[in-house]
C-alpha positions in Angstrom: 124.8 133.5 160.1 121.4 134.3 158.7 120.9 135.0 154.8 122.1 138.1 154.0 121.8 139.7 150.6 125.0 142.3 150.3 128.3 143.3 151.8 126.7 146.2 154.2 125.1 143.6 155.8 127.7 140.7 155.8 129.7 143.8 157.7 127.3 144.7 160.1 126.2 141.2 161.1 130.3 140.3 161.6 131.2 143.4 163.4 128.1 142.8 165.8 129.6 139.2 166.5 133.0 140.2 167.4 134.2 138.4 170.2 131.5 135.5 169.7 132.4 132.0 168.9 131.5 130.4 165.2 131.8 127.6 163.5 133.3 128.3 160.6 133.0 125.9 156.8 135.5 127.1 154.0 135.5 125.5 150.7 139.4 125.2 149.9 139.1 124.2 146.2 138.7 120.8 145.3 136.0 119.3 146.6 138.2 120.3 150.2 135.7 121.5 152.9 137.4 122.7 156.1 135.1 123.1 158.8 136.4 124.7 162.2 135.3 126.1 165.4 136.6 129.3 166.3 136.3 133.1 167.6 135.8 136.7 165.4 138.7 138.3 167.0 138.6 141.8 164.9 136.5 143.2 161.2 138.1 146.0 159.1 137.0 147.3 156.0 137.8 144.7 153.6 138.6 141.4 155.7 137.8 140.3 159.3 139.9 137.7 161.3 138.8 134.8 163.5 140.9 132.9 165.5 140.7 129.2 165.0 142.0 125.8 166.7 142.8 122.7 165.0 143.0 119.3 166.0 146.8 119.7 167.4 144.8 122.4 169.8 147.4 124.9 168.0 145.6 128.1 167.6 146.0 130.5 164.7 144.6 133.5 162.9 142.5 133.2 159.7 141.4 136.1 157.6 138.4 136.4 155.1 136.9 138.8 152.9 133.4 139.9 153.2 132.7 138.6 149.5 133.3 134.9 150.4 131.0 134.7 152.8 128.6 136.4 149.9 129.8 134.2 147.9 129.2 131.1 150.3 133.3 130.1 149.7 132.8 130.3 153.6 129.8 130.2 155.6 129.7 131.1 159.6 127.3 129.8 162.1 127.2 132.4 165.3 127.3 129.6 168.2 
């Protein structure tokens, strides 16, 4: 996802990409980097959801605020 300098515009750019498949990188804590492909299933006002798959091919539903990818705890890359 491009540079984007507030949550307006984190919104916008993930509510235009629902539906789209990302790669997803969360920092976890603890020098733990989790780095996953996966699809924006829905955005509300405070979180939006994307539906990952791990390396069992078990699917599941992650949420995230809109400050951590501000915050660059987790960065998506619009495939």
């Amino acid at each position: 996802m491009k540079q984007v300098d507030n949550l307006a515009n984190i919104k916008t750019q993930v509510q235009e990409n629902i539906g789209k498949k990302v790669i997803l990188r969360a920092d976890k804590g603890r020098k733990r980097i989790v780095t996953n492909e996966g699809e924006i299933i829905s955005a509300y006002p405070n979180i939006f959801i994307v539906r990952v798959k791990n390396e069992f091919d078990y699917e599941r539903n992650v949420s995230y605020s809109y400050s951590d990818v501000l915050t660059s705890t987790v960065q998506l890359k619009i495939c």
